[in-house]
C-alpha positions in Angstrom: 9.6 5.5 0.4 10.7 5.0 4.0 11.0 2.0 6.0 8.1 2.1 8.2 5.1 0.5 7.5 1.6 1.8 5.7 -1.6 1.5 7.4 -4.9 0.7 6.4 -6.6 3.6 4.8 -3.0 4.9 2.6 -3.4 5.5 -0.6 -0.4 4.7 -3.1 0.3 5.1 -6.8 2.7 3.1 -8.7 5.2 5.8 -10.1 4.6 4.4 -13.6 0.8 5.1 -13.9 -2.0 7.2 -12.0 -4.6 5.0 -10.9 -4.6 5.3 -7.0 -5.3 2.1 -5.0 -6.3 2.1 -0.9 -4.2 -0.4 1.1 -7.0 -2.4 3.0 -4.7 -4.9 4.6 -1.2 -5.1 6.4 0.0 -9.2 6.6 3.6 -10.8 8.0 6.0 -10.5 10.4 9.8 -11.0 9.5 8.0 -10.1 6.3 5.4 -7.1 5.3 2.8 -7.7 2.1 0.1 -4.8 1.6 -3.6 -5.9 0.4 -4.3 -2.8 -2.0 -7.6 -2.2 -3.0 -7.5 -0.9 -6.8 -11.0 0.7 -8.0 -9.1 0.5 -11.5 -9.4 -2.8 -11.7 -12.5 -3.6 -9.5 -10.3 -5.9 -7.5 -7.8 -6.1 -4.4 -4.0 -7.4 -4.8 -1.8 -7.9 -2.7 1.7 -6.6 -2.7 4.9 -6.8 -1.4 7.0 -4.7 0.7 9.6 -4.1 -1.9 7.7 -3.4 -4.6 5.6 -0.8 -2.3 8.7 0.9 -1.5 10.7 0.6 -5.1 7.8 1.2 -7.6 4.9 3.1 -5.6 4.5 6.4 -4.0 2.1 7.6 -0.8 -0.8 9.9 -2.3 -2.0 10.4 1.0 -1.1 8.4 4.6 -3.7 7.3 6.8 -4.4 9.0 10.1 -3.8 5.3 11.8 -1.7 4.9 14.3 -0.6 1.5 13.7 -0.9 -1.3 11.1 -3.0 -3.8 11.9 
């Protein structure tokens, strides 16, 4: 996954199984941490950076402009 930073409205897959969560919050500065909504598990969790970009993949980006 690249460096730059999801927005609200992404959806994302951990490459390991196929449930699709939405990311419904960005949170940090020096640091990034993604609130991802996962309809799976009737819950949001929130994630970070590194395990967005080692274990996940982008189902479909946002049209955002910017994180929030």
């Amino acid at each position: 996954m690249s460096d730059n930073k999801l927005t609200v409205g992404t959806l994302v897959r951990d490459k390991h199984y196929p449930e699709v969560g939405i990311v419904i919050a960005v949170a940090g500065c020096d640091w990034i941490e993604y609130q991802v909504y996962a309809p799976h598990h009737g819950k949001a969790i929130w994630l970070s950076k590194q395990y967005i970009e080692m274990e996940c993949v982008v189902v479909k980006a946002s049209n955002k402009k910017k994180h929030l």
